[in-house]
N, C-alpha and C positions, 0 to 999 in steps of 0.2 A: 343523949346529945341533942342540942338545939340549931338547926339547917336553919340557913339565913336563904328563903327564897327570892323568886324576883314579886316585884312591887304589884304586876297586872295578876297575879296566884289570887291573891289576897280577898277581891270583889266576886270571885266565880266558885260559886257552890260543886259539890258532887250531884251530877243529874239526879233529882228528886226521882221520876219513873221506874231510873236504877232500882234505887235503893227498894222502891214498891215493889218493884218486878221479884227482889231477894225472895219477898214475903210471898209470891206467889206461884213461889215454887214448888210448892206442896202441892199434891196431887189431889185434895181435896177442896183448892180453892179455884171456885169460876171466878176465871179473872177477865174483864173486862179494862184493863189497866193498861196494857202494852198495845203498841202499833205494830202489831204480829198481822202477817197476811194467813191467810187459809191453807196449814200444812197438805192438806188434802188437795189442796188444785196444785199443787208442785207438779211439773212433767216430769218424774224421776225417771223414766225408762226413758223417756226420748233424753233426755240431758243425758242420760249412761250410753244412749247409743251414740248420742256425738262425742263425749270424749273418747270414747272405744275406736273411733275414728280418726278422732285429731291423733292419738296415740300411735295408730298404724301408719296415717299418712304422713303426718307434722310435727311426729312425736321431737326428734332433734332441735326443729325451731321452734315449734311453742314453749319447750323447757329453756330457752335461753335470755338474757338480756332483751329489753327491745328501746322504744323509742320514747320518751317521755309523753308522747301525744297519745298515745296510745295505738293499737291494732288498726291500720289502713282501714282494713274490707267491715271494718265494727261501725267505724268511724261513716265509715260511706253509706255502711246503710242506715245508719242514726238522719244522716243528714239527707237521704231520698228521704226518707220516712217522712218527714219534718216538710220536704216540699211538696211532697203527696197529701196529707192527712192536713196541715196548716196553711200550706201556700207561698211558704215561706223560700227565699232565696239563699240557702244554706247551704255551702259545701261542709267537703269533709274536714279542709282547713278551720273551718271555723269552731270544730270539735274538743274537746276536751277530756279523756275518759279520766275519769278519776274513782278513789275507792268510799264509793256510794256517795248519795247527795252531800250528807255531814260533812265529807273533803272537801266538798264543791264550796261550801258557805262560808269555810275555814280560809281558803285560796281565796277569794275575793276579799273576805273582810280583810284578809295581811297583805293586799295587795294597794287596798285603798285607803285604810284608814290609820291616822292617828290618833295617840291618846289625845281626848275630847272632842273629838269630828263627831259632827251629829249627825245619829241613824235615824230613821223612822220604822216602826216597827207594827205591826195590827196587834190589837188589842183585846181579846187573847192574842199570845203568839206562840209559835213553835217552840217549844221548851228546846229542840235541839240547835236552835238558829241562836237563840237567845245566852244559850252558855256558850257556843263559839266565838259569837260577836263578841263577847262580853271582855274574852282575852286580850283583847285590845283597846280596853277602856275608853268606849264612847259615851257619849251621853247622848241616851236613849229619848226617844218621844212616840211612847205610845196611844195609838188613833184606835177608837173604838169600834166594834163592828155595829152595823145594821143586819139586817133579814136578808140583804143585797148586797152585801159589801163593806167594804169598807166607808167612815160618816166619811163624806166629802168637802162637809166645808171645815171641820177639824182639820182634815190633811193641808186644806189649801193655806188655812191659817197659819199651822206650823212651818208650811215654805215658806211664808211672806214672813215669818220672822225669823227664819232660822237660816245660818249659810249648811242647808242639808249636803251630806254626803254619800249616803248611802239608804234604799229605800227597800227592805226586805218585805217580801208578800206573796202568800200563796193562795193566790187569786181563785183556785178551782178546788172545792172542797174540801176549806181548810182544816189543818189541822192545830187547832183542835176540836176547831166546833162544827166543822162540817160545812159552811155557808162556803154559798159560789158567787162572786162578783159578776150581777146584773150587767147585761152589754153596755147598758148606758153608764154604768159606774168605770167600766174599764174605759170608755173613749173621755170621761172625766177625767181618771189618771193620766191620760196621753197628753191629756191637755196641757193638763198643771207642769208633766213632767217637761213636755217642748217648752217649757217659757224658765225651763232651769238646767243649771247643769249636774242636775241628781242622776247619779246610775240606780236605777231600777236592779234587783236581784228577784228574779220569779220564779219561785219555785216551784215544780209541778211536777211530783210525784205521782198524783193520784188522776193527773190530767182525763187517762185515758180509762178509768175505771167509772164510767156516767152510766145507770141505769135506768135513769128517766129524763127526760127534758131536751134538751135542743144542745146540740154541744155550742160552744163559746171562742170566740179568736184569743188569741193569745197578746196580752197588752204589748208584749214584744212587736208583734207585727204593728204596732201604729208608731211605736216608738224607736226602731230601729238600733243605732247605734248605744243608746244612751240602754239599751234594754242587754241583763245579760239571764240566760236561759239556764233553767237546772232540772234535769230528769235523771231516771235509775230505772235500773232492771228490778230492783226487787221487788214492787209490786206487780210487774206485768208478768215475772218470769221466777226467780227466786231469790231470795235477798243471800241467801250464804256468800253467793261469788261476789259480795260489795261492787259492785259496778254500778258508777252511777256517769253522770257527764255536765258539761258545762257547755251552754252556747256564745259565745261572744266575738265581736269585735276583733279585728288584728290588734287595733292598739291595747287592746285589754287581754285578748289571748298571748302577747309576748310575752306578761307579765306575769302572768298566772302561770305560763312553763317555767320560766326561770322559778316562782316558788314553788310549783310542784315538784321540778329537779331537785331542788333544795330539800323537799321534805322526804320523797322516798324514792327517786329516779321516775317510778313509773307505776302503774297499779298492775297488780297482777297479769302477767301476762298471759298465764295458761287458761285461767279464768275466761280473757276475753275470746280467746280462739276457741274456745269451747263454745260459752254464748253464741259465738256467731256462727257456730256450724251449728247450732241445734235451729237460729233462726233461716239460715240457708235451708235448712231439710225439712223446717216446717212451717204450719200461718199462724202467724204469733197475731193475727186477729179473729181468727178461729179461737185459739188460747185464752185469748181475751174475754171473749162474748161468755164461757165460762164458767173466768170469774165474777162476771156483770152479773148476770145470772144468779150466781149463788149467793154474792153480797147482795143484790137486792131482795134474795128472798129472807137472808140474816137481818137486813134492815126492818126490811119490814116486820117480821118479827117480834124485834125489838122494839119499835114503835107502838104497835099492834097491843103489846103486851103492857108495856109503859101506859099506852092510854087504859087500860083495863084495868090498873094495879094502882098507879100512882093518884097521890093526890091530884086532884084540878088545878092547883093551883102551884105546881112543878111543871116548869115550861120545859119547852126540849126543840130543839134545832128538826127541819124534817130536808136532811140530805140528799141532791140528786143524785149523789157518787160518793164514794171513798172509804174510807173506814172507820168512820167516827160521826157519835152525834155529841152535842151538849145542851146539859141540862141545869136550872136552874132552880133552887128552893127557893120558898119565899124570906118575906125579910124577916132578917132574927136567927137565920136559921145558918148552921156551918157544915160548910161539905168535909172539912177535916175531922168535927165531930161525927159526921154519918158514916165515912172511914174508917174512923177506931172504931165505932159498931157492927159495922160491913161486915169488917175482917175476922170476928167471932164468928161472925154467922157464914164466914168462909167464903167470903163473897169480896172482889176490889174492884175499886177504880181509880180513877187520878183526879183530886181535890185542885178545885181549879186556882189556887193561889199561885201552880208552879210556871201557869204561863203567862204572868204579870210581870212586866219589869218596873213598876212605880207603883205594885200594892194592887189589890181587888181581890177579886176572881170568889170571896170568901164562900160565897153561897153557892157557886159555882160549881161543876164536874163534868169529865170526859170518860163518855162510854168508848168501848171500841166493840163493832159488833162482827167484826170482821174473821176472827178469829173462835169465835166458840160457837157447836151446833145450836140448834132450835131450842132441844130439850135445855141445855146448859142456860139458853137467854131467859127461857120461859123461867124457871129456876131462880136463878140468879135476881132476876127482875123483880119479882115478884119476895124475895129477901129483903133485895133494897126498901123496896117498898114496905115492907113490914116495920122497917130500922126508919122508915122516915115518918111515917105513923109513930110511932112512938116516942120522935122526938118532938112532935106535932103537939103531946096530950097534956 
């Protein structure tokens, strides 16, 4: 039988990583492919000792209905965090908890955009930003990156022609390449952004995972209202309990409850009373430092190794946080063909075509070093690089 779907289906793929992630499901393949955190830094006992807790104490109200905003005291400490750590003047009203970042990006594009409102988007971009938006059929303008950010006079260019409506960017170790927007590129943003009425979406997952360098202000703080905020637990604490959250505006958080009501009432509630007794009974910046720690010693690694193995002339991002680098063959060369190579030799990553929304990326790929030991990168690395030799000869 032939389902007559609706019209916006038709332009959005099945997430490409998906489908790699199938193939690396085999226990023989280092996979370097998915944006999986360090199963080993998980706090499982402290997380088992707080629901053991919430069970004996709140066991009746965290199994019940709650509030579409989400968990008060989750909320509350989201938003000290926020004025402690950034500076920032944030209550709990202005919170949003939602189920993981992905909700967050989903809620904002169905709140602002119509089919054809133009997005602006970084170049690479989030494969997951990129197929939510995409449901809502806009038309895209993707901005290149630099070693600092995002180019600047490409952004400024496509505001002075375009009536923009939405400006997605993950300013602090992006993913997919790992690059952090230089101070000065963010007060550039600020700038371009006050002389328009583009809302900014920032997303900052990996904010608080920085191993080297100087932390950075959040573009939000210069831009205020026009600025909306997106963070999660899963990197700092563990991704199973999808919790992520949204910062924004009254006039923009009215709007976002009304479609979050709409989509699922509220994100797990038992989830969030758990979370937040484990961060009540412990120091989730102790937690932290951790995993700083041990992704910088995976990065380096992987860098360390990369420069040891790879050709010269395979460029590679050198990240001060997060979970990803990207690297670049020369010209002539395809990251899709070294892929179908890879994966005999039981080895993946992700071919940087998938985080293009206007074509590129061909020569392109994302590592993720976050997720596999030393022994695995050294491995792993050193495969690739045998498969890029050879397509070299």
């Amino acid at each position: 039988m032939k389902f007559s779907f609706a019209d916006r289906m038709n332009g959005v793929d099945e997430s490409f990583i998906r489908e790699i992630l199938k193939v690396t499901e085999k226990p023989e393949i280092i996979s370097f492919a998915g944006g999986l955190p360090n199963p080993g830094l998980f706090p499982v006992r402290e997380i088992s000792e707080a629901a053991q807790k919430v069970f004996t104490q709140k066991g009746e109200s965290a199994l019940q209905y709650a509030t579409t905003e989400g968990y008060l005291p989750l909320r509350e400490y989201i938003a000290a965090r926020y004025r402690e750590k950034q500076g920032l003047e944030i209550q709990a009203d202005d919170i949003l908890i939602t189920n993981g970042s992905q909700q967050g990006i989903d809620l904002v594009a169905k709140v602002l955009l119509n089919k054809g409102d133009h997005v602006v988007i970084e170049r690479p971009g989030y494969l997951g930003a990129i197929q939510a938006i995409s449901l809502y059929e806009p038309e895209f303008h993707g901005i290149s990156m630099d070693e600092d950010g995002i180019d600047i006079d490409k952004l400024a260019a496509v505001f002075k022609h375009h009536p923009l409506k939405l400006f997605y960017a993950v300013p602090t170790f992006q993913n997919p390449s790992g690059i952090t927007y230089s101070r000065e590129k963010r007060e550039r943003v600020a700038e371009i952004l006050k002389n328009s009425p583009t809302i900014i979406l920032e997303d900052n997952p990996y904010g608080d995972l920085r191993f080297t360098g100087a932390d950075l202000p959040l573009i939000k703080s210069r831009v205020q209202e026009q600025g909306i905020l997106m963070g999660s637990f899963s990197k700092i604490t563990v991704p199973g309990t999808r919790l992520g959250w949204i910062c924004a505006a009254k006039e923009i958080m009215d709007k976002l409850k009304v479609a979050k009501q709409a989509a699922d009432l509220h994100s797990n509630f038992l989830s969030q009373v758990i979370i937040h007794q484990y961060l009540e009974d412990n120091d989730l910046d102790e937690h932290i430092g951790k995993i700083k720690t041990k992704y910088h010693q995976q990065c380096q690694c992987m860098l360390s190794t990369i420069q040891q193995y790879f050709p010269q002339d395979v460029q590679c991002t050198q990240p001060e946080g997060g979970m990803f680098l990207w690297a670049t063959l020369p010209e002539g060369m395809s990251s899709l063909e070294l892929f179908e190579k890879a994966i005999l030799e039981n080895v993946a990553f992700v071919p940087g075509g998938a985080f293009y929304v206007d074509g590129g990326g061909e020569r392109s790929f994302r590592l993720n070093f976050s997720n596999s030991n030393e022994e695995k990168i050294e491995t792993g690395i050193k495969k690739l690089s045998e498969a890029i030799k050879k397509m070299m000869l």
